[in-house]
N, C-alpha and C positions, 0 to 999 in steps of 0.2 A: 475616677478610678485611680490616675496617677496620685493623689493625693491619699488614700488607704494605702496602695501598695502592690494594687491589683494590676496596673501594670509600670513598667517604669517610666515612660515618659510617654507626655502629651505636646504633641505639637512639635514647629522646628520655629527657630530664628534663622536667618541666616545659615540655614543649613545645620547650626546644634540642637541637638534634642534638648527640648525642654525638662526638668524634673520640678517635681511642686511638690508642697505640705502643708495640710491644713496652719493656721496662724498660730492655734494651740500646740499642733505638735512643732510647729517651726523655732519657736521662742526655747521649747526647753531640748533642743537639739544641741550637741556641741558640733564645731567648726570641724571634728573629723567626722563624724555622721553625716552632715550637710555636705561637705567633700565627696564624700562612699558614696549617698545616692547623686550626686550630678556627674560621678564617673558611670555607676552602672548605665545612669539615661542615656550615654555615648557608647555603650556595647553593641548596639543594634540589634539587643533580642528585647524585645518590646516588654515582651510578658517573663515574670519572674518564672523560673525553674527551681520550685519546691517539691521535692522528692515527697511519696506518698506509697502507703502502704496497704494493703489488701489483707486484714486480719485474720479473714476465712482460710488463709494460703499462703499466708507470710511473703505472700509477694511482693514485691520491693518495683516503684517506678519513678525513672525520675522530674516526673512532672504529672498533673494530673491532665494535659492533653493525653501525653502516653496511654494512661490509666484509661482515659475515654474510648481512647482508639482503639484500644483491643475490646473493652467489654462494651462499646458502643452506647456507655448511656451517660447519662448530664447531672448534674448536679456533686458529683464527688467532693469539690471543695468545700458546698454544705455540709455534709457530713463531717469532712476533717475541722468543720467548725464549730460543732456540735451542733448547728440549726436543724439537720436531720441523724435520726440514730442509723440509716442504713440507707443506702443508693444501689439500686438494682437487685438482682436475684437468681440466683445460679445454683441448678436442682433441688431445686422448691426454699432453700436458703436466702436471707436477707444478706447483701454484704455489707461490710462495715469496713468504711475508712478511717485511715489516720494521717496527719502529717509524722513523716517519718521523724523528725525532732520528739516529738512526745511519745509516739510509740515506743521509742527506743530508750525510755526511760520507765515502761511498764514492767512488774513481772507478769510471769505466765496465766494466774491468776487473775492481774488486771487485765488481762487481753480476754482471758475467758470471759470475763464477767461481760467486758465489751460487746462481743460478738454474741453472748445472751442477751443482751437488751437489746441489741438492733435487730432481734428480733419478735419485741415486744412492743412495735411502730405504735403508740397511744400518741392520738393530738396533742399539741400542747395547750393546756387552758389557758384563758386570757384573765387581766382583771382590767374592767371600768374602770379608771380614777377617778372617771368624773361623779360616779355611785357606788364603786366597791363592788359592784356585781359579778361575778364569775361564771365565764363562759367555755363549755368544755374543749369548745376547739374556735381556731381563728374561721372557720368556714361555718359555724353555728352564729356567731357574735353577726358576723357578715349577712347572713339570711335574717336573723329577726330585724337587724336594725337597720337593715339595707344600706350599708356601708362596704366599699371595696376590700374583699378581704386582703388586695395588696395594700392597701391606706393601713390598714390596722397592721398589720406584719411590717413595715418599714417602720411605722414608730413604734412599734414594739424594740425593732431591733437600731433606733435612733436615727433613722436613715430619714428621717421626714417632722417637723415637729407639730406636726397634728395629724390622727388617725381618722379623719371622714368628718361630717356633721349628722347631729341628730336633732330634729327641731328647731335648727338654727343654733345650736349649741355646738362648738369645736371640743373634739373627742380626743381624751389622752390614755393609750394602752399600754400594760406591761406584760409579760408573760410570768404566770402564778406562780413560777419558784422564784423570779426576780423579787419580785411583790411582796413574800415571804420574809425576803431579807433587806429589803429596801427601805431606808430612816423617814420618817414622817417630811422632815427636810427634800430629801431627794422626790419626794411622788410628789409634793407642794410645788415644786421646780419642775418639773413636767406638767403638772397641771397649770400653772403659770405660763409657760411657754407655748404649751398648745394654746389658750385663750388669746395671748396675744401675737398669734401666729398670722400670717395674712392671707385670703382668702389666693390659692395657689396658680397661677397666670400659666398661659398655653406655653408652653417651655419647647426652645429648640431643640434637637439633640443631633446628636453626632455620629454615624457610625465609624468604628476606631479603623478598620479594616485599611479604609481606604481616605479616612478623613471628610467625608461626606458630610454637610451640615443640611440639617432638613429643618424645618421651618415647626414643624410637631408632629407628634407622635402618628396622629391620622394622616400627615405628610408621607413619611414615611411606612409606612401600612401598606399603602396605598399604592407607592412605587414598586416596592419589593413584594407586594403581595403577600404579607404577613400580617399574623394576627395583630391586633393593638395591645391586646392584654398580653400576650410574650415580650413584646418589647418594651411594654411598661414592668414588665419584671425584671427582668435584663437590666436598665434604666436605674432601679430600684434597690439592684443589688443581688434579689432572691434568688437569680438564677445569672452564671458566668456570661451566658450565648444564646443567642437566638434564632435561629436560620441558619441559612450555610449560603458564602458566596464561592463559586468555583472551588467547593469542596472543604471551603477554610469556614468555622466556625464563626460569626455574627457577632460582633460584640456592640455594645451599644451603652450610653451615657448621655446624660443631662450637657448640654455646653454649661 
C-alpha cells in the first residue's frame, strides 16, 4: 500500500520510516518528488490526508476517516475512485463521493449528473479475454464459472495478474467499458501475462496497525477471528479496512 500511495510509509530502519515506489513509478520520478515522498514518510501520519466531499450536502471532510466516522460506513475511497458510483444512504438516498481535487473543478451540472447516477447502482459488466464473453456483473462471471469474484475484480482493476482458472486454463478480465477502449495490443498483453502468471503460493501478510506479520490469510482469520474473504479484500485492495482493533480500523496487505 505504501508503494500506490495508500499509506505513506512501511516499516522503519533504524528508527526512519521507510517510503517505497513501485520500479515503474520509481525510474520516471524526479529527485524532488522522491525527496517530497521520503520527507512526508518522517511526518508520522502514516496514512495520507485527502480531503473528500459529500455531493448530496456539499460537505466538505478532510479525510475520508472523517467522512467514515460520522456516516459510519466503508468503502468511500471506492467511490472517490470511481470503483463504486455511491457508498451508503441517507433518507432513502445513495451518497456519492468525491476527492475534493476533482470535485472542485465540476460545475453544478456535473455534480448534478454525479449524484443522479449513484443512484442508478448497475453492476459493472465484465469481459473474458480469454473468449470475449460478457458478463453482466463480477458476482454472475463468479457463480457460472466458479471463480472468486475477488480474483476477477483485482485483475480487473490490475491488482493481480490472473483472475482465477477455468479448466485448468488461467483467466484474464476487463471491465466492459475498459474493453470498449482498450487496443487489440493491450488485451494481447493481458492475456499474455495472465498465461504466463504463476500458480499463486500462500502469501504472508501484514497487519499495518500494529506491524503484525502472519504467516496467511487463514493465519490470521483465525487469531483475530475474522472473516478470510474480508481480509482477502482489504489485501487486494477492494476495500481500505477490515475489522477494528481497540476501535481503530484494520488495515491489511500482502508482505
Amino acid at each position: 500500500m505504501a508503494c500506490t500511495g495508500r499509506i505513506k510509509s512501511a516499516g522503519r530502519t533504524n528508527g526512519v520510516a521507510l517510503a517505497w515506489a513501485t520500479y515503474d513509478d520509481y525510474i520516471d520520478m524526479t529527485e524532488e518528488e522522491i525527496s517530497e515522498r521520503i520527507s512526508k514518510a518522517q511526518t508520522g501520519l502514516k496514512y495520507d490526508i485527502t480531503p473528500v466531499v459529500l455531493l448530496n450536502t456539499n460537505e466538505r471532510f478532510e479525510s475520508v476517516a472523517e467522512a467514515t466516522q460520522k456516516y459510519n460506513i466503508s468503502n468511500i475511497s471506492a467511490c472517490c475512485r470511481h470503483i463504486r458510483k455511491s457508498c451508503g444512504t441517507m433518507n432513502g438516498k445513495n451518497l456519492v463521493w468525491m476527492f475534493a481535487s476533482e470535485y472542485d473543478t465540476l460545475s453544478e451540472e456535473q455534480i448534478h449528473k454525479a449524484i443522479c447516477d449513484g443512484q442508478k447502482v448497475e453492476p459493472l459488466k465484465v469481459v473474458l479475454l480469454n473468449t470475449g464473453q460478457i458478463y453482466d456483473s463480477i458476482e454472475i462471471a463468479s457463480q457460472i464459472l466458479g471463480v472468486s469474484d475477488t480474483a476477477i475484480r483485482s485483475n480487473c482493476l490490475g491488482k493481480r495478474k490472473s483472475g482465477g482458472e477455468y479448466n485448468g486454463i488461467k483467466l484474464a478480465w476487463m471491465y466492459e467499458d475498459e474493453y470498449n477502449t482498450a487496443s487489440k495490443d493491450k488485451i494481447d498483453a493481458k492475456l499474455s501475462e495472465s498465461k504466463n502468471s504463476r500458480h499463486q503460493q500462500t502469501k504472508c501478510i501484514r497487519l499495518v496497525n500494529t506491524d503484525e506479520i502472519f504467516k496467511s490469510i487463514n493465519n490470521a482469520s483465525a487469531i483475530h477471528h475474522l472473516s478470510r474473504r474480508g481480509i482477502t479484500k482489504c489485501c487486494d485492495g477492494v476495500i481500505d479496512s477490515y475489522g477494528q482493533l481497540n476501535g481503530v480500523p484494520m488495515v491489511w496487505e500482502y508482505c
